[in-house]
C-alpha positions as CSV (number, residue, x, y, z in Angstrom):
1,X,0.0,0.0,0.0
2,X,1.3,3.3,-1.1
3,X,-0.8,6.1,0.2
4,X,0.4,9.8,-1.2
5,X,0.1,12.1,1.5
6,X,-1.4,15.0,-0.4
7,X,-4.4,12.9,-0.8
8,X,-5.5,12.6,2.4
9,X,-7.6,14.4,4.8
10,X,-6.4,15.2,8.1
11,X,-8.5,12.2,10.0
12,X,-7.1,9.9,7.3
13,X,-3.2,11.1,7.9
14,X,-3.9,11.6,12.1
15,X,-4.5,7.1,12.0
16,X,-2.1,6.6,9.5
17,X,0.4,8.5,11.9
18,X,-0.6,7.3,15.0
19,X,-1.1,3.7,13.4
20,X,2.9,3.9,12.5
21,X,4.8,6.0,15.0
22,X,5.1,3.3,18.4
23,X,4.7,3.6,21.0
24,X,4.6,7.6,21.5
25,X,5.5,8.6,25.1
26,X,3.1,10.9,27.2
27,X,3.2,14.2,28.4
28,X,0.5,14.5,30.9
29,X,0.5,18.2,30.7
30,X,-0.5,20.3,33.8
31,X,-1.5,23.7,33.1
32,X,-3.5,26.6,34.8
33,X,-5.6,29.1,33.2
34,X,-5.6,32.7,33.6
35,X,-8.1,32.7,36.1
36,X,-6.2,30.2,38.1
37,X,-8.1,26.6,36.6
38,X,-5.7,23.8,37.1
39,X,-6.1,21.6,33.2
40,X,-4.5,18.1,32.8
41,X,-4.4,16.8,29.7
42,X,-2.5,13.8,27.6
43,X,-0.4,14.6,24.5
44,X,1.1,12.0,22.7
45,X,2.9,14.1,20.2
46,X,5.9,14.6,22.6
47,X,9.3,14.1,22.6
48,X,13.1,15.8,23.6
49,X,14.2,18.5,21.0
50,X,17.5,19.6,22.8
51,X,20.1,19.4,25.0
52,X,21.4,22.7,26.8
53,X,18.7,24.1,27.7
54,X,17.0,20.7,27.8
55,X,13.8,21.4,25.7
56,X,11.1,19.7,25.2
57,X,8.0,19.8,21.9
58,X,4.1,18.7,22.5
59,X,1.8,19.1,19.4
60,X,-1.3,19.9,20.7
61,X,-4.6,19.4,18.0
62,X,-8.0,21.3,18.7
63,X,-11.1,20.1,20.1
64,X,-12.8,17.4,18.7
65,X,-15.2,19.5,16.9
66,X,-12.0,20.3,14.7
67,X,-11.9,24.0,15.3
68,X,-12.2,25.3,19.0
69,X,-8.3,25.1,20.6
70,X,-8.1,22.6,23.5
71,X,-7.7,24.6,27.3
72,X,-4.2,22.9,27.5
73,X,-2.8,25.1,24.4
74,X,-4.6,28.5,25.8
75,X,-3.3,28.2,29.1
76,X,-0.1,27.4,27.6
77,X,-0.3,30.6,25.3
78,X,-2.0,32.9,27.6
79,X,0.9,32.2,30.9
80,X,3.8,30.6,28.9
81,X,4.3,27.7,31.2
82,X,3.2,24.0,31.6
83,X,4.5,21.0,33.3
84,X,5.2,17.1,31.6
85,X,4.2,14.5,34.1
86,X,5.2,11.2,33.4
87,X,2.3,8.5,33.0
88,X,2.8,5.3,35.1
89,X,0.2,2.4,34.9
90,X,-1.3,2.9,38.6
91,X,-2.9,6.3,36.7
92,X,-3.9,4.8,33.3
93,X,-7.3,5.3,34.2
94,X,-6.6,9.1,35.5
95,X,-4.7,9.8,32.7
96,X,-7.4,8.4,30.3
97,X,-10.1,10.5,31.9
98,X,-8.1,13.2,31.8
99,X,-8.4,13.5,27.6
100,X,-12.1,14.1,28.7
101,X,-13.5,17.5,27.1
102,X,-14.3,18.9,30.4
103,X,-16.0,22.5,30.6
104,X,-12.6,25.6,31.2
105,X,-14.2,26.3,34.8
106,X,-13.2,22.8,35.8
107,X,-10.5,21.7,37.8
108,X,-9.4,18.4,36.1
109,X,-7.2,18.0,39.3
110,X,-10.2,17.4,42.1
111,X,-12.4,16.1,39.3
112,X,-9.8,13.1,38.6
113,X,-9.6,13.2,42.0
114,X,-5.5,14.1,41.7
115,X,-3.5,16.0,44.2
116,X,-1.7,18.5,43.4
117,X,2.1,19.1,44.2
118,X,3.0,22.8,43.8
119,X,5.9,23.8,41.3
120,X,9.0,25.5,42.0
121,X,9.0,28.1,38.7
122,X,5.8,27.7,37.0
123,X,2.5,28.6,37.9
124,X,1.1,25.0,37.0
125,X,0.8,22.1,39.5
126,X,2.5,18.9,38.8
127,X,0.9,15.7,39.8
128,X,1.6,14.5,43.3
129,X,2.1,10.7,41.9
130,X,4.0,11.7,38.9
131,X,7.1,9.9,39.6
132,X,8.8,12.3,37.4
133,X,8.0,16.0,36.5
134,X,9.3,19.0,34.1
135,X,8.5,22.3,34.9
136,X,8.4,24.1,31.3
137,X,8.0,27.8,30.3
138,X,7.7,28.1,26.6
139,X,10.2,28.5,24.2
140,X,8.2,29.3,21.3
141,X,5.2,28.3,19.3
142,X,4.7,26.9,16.1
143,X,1.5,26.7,13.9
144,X,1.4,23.8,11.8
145,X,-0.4,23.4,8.5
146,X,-4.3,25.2,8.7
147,X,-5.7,23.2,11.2
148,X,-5.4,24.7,13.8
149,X,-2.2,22.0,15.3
150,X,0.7,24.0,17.1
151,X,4.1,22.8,18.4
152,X,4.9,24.1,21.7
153,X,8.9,24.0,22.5
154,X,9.3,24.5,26.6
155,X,12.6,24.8,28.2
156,X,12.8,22.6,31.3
157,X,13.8,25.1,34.1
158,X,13.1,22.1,37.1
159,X,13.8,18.2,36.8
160,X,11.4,16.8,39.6
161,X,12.9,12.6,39.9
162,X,11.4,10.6,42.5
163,X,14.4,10.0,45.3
164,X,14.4,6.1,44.8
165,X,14.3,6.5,41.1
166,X,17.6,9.1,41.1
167,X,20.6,6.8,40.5
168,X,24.4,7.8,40.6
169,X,25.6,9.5,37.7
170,X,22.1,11.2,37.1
171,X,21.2,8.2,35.6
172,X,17.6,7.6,36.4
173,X,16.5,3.8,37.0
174,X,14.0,3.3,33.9
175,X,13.2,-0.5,34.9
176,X,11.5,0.4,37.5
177,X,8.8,2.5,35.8
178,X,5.6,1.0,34.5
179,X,5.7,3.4,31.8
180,X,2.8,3.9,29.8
181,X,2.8,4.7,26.1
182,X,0.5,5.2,23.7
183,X,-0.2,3.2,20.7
184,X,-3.2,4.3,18.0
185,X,-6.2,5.1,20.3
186,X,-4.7,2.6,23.2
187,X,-2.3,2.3,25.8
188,X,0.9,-0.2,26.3
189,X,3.2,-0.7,29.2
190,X,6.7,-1.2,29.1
191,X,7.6,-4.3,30.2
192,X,10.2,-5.6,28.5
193,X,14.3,-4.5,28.3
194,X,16.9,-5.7,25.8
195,X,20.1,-5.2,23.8
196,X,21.0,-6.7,20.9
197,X,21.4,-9.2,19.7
198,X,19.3,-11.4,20.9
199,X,18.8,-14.9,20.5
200,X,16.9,-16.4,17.3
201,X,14.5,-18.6,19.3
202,X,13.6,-14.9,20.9
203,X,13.3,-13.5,17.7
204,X,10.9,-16.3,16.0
205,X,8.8,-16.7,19.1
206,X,8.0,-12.7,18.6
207,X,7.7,-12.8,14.6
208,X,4.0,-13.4,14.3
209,X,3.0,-13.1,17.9
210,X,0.5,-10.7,18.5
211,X,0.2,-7.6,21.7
212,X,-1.0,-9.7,24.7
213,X,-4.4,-7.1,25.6
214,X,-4.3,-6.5,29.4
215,X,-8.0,-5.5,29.6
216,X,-9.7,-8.7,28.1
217,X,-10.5,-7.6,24.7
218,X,-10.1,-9.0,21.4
219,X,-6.2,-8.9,20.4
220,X,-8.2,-7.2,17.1
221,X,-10.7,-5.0,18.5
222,X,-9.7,-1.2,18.4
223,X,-11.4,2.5,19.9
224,X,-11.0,3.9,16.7
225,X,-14.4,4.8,15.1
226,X,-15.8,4.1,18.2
227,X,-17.4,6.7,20.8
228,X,-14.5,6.7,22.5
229,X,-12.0,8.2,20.1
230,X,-11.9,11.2,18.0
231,X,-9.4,12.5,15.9
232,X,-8.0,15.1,18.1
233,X,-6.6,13.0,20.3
234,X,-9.6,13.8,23.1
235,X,-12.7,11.8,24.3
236,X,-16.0,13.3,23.8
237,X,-18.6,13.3,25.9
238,X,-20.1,10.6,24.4
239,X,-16.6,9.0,24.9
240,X,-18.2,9.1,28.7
241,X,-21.2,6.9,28.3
C-alpha cells in the first residue's frame, strides 16, 4: 500500500500517523488558566528536542469539533508555562479520563480526584504521583499546516525525579517504571528490556506473535471509530457513556 500524503484528509493522515509512530511517550500536561483553573491533559505528540537548555515539543490538535483550541494550548499561550508529568500504569485510568472535554471552569485535578504538588518556577501544578516531573515555560510556538495543530517547545527550568528512582551519575532507574505509552487510540506498558542481539528462538517466538491485551479484549478489537475516540486526540462526551 502506497498512500500519497497530499491525498488525504487530516483524519485519514492523524490514523495513519498514529497507526505507525510506536509507542509515543506521554506528556500528561498540567496547566492553569488565567483565572487560576488547574487543566490536565495527555499529548502524545511529545518528545526531547534539545540538549542545553533541555527542551522539550508537544503538538497539541483542537477540540474534537475540529476548530475550537483545546484549554491545555490556551493556558499554555496565555501564561507561557506547563509541566510534563510522566504516565505510570497505577494512573492509566486518570490519565485516560483526563483526555475528557471537560468545561474551562473545571478543575481536572479534584475532578480526577488528583493531588496537586506545587511547582517551583511555573504557575502550574504537577501531579503529586507523577514519579517524574518538568517544569516548562515556553520557548516558542509553532503553527502547523491550517488546522489549527501548534508545536509548543518548553525549556525545562526544574527536573522533579522521585528520590528512589535518582541513581548515581544522574542516571535515572528506567526499569522500575511502569511506563505507559501510547499506541493508536490505546495504551501499552513497558515491560520488556533488551540489547542486541538477541537470541533467534527470541526473535521467531516474537515474529508473528500478536500484543497480549491487558484488559480482556479481542487482540483485534480497536477504539478507533468508536465513541470513544476522536481524531484530536480527546474523548467526547459521548466517549463518557
Amino acid at each position: 500500500m502506497i498512500i500519497d500524503g497530499s491525498d488525504v484528509d487530516a483524519t485519514s493522515a492523524y490514523k495513519l500517523l498514529i497507526g505507525s509512530i510506536l509507542p509515543r511517550a506521554v506528556a500528561w500536561v498540567s496547566t492553569v488558566s488565567a483565572d487560576g483553573v488547574a487543566n490536565l491533559a495527555p499529548i502524545s505528540f511529545f518528545t526531547a528536542v534539545g540538549r542545553k537548555p533541555p527542551m522539550v515539543s508537544i503538538t497539541l490538535q483542537p477540540r474534537s469539533d475540529g476548530v475550537t483550541l483545546k484549554d491545555t494550548f490556551v493556558n499554555i499561550r496565555d501564561t507561557g508555562e506547563f509541566v510534563t508529568n510522566l504516565a505510570v500504569l497505577p494512573l492509566a485510568d486518570q490519565l485516560h479520563r483526563s483526555a475528557y472535554e471537560f468545561d474551562p471552569e473545571v478543575d481536572e485535578f479534584a475532578a480526577l480526584d488528583l493531588e496537586k504538588a506545587p511547582s517551583e518556577v511555573v504557575r502550574a501544578p504537577r501531579i503529586k504521583e507523577a514519579p517524574i516531573a518538568f517544569e516548562c515555560v515556553v520557548n516558542r510556538i509553532i503553527p502547523v499546516g491550517d488546522m489549527q495543530d501548534h508545536v509548543v517547545w518548553g525549556e525545562v527550568v526544574r527536573f522533579h525525579v522521585r528520590d528512589d528512582l535518582y541513581l548515581e551519575r544522574g542516571r535515572i532507574d528506567t526499569a522500575a517504571l511502569p511506563i505507559v505509552g501510547r499506541l493508536a487510540a490505546e495504551y501499552t506498558v513497558v515491560a520488556n528490556v533488551f540489547t542486541t542481539p538477541l537470541d533467534k528462538g527470541v526473535l521467531k517466538a516474537f515474529q508473528d506473535r500478536r500484543a497480549a491485551r491487558l484488559d480482556g479484549r479481542a487482540t483485534d478489537w480497536s477504539p478507533i471509530d468508536t465513541a470513544e475516540w476522536s481524531p484530536s486526540g480527546a474523548t467526547t462526551a459521548r466517549g463518557r457513556e
